[in-house]
N, C-alpha and C positions, 0 to 999 in steps of 0.2 A: 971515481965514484962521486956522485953530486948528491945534494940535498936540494930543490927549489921551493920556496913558502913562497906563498899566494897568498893576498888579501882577501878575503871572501865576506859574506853574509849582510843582512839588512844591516843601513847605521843611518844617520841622520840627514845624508842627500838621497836618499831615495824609499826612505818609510817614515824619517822624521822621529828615531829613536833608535837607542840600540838596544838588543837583546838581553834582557836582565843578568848578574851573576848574582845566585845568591850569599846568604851567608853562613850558609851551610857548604858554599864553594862547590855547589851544583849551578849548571848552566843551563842558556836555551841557545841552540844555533836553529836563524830563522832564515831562511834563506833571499834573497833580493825579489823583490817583484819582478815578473816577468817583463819584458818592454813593449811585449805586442797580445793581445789575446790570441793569438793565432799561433797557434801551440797544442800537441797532445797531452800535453799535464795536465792531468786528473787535480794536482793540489794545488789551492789556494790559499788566500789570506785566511779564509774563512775555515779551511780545512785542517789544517795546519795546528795543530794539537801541542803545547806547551808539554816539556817533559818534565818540569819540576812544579805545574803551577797549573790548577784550573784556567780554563781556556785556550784559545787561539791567537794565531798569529796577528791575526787580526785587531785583537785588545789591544796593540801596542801602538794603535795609530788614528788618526781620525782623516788621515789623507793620505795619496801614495801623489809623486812624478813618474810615470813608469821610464822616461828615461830623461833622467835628472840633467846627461851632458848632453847639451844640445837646446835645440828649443824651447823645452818644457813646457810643451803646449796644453798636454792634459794633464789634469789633475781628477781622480777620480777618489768618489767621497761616499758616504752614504752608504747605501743597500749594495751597492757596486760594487765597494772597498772587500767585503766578505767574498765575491766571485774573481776577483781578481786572479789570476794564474802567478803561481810563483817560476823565480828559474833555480831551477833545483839542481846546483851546481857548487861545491859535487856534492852530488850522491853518495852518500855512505852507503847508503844499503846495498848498490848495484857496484860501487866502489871503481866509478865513473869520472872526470873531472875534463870541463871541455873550456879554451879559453881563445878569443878573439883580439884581448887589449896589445898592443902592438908596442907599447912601452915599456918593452922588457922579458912583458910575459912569452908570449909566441916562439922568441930565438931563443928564449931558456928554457923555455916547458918541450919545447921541441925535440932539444939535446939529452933529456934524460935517456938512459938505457934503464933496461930488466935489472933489479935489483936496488937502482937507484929510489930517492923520496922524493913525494911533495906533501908537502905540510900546507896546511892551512891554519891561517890566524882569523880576529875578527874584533870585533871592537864591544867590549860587554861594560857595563854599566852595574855596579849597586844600589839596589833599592833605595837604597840612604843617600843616596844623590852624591858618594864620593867620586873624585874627579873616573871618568870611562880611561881606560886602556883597551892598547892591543893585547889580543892574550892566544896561543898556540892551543887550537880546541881540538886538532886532532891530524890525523896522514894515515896516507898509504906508501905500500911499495909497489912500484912502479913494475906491469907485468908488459906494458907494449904502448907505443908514442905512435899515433898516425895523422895524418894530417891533410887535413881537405880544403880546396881550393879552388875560387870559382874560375879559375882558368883552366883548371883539368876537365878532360874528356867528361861528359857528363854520365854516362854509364859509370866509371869511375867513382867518380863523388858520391853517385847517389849507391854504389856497393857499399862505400867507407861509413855512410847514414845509417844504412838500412843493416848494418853489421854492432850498430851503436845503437838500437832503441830507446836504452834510456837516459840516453846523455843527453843534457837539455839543450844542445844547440842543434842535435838530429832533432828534437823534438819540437823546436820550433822552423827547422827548413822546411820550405815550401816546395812539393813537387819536385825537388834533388837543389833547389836554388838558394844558398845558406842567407842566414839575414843581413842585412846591409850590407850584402856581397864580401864579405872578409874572408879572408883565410881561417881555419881555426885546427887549433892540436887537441887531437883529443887522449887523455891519457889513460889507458885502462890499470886499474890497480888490483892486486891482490894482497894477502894477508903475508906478513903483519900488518893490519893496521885499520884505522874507523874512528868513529865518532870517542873525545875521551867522554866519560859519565862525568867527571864534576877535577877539580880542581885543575883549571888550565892556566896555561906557564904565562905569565904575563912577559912579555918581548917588549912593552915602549916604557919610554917616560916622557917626563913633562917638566921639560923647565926655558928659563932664556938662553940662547946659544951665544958666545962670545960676538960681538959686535951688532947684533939682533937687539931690537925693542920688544919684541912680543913675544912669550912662551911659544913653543910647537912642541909637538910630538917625537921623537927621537927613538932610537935601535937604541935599546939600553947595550951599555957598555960591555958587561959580563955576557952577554946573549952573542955580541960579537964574536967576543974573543972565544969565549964555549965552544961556540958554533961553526968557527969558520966560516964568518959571513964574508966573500968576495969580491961581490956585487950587488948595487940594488943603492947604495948611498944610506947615509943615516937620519935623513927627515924620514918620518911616516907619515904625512898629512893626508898623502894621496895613494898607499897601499902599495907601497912598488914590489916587484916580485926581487925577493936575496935568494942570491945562488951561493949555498955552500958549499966551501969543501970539505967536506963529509963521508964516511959510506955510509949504508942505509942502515950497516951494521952496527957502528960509533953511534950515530943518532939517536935509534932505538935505545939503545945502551941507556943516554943521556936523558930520554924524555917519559921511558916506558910504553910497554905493550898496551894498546886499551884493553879496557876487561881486566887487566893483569896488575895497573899501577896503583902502588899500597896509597890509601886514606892519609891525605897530611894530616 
């Protein structure tokens, strides 16, 4: 039985902020701008409604890259910034999660079985400008792993799409042809699990690592050992996906049901 955490949600390469934590240790999970307009999601920057805090997703930025790695030829600003399309990934409501990165994600989100988790983390910030972390905002349990590929027969592909509506990588394929031609897992979830309401688990810290000049981001220690983290390395700068060894059952245990997890 596995655990896999996935980095998820807007942070500062690609909305130029992160998502507030209050101090009430209620949160907002905002999801990443889309990279292409050319997408059936309905929700944008603009749309995109704050759960603990008048306004939109949109408030939290005066510029997007919608795709930071790579050229970052556009930048869009202004009147635009509010139309922008998000990639709504995952899905809690649909309780959906589709992923393309090829650095870990792919061959570990692949391997999950029925029963197993994937946890998403994200990077929140207080109002008070204390230092941002990573923090554990929520999971599911994993109901089915499939996986689409632009070498498969394309009747094929576009069944695995067309059986996924609201997963945001079906919803930005074009005509059955996935974006930038990758592979991508898509993982359907069912309950236990979803978005937490407010106090999530902070997983990083921050300090200088032995023989290093510069602070980074780091797997806190206790999260390791807790956790049964396997895989995945102990920097966080750049979100790598940890493969626990876990069941979905132990995890739960360890993190709480949403809906269910008592007020710190």
């Amino acid at each position: 039985m596995t655990v896999v955490l996935a980095g998820v949600g807007a942070d500062s390469t690609n909305v130029g902020a992160l998502a507030p934590l209050y101090d009430d240790d209620r949160f907002e999970y905002v999801p990443i701008p889309e990279k292409t307009r050319e997408t059936t999601e309905s929700e944008t920057l603009g749309s995109w409604e704050l759960r603990a805090d008048d306004g939109v997703a949109a408030d939290l930025t005066t510029r997007i890259t919608p795709q930071p790695v790579g050229d970052g030829a556009e930048t869009v600003t202004g009147d635009a910034l509010a139309s922008w399309p998000l990639h709504r990934d995952p899905n809690f409501e649909a309780l959906t999660y589709g992923e393309h990165r090829t650095s870990g994600y792919v061959s570990r989100l692949r391997a999950l079985e029925p029963g197993d988790v994937v946890g998403f983390y994200a990077g929140l910030r207080r109002p008070d400008g204390d230092r941002a972390h990573r923090y554990l905002i929520g999971y599911f349990t994993v109901d089915d792993v499939v996986v689409a590929s632009p070498d498969m027969p394309r009747a094929e592909r576009e069944a695995i799409l067309a059986a996924h509506p609201d997963n945001a990588h079906a919803k930005r394929a074009q005509d059955g042809d996935l974006f930038l031609e990758k592979p991508v897992v898509i993982v359907d979830g069912r309950e236990p699990g979803g978005l937490f309401e407010r106090d999530p688990i902070r997983i990083s810290d921050y300090y200088v690592a032995e023989g290093n000049e510069r602070p980074q981001y780091y797997l806190r220690e206790e999260i390791e050992s807790a956790w049964n983290v396997q895989a995945g390395g102990s920097n966080m700068m750049f979100k790598p996906a940890y493969r626990c060894d876990r069941s979905g059952a132990a995890f739960r245990e360890l993190v709480g049901i949403p809906g269910e997890r008592p007020v710190a």
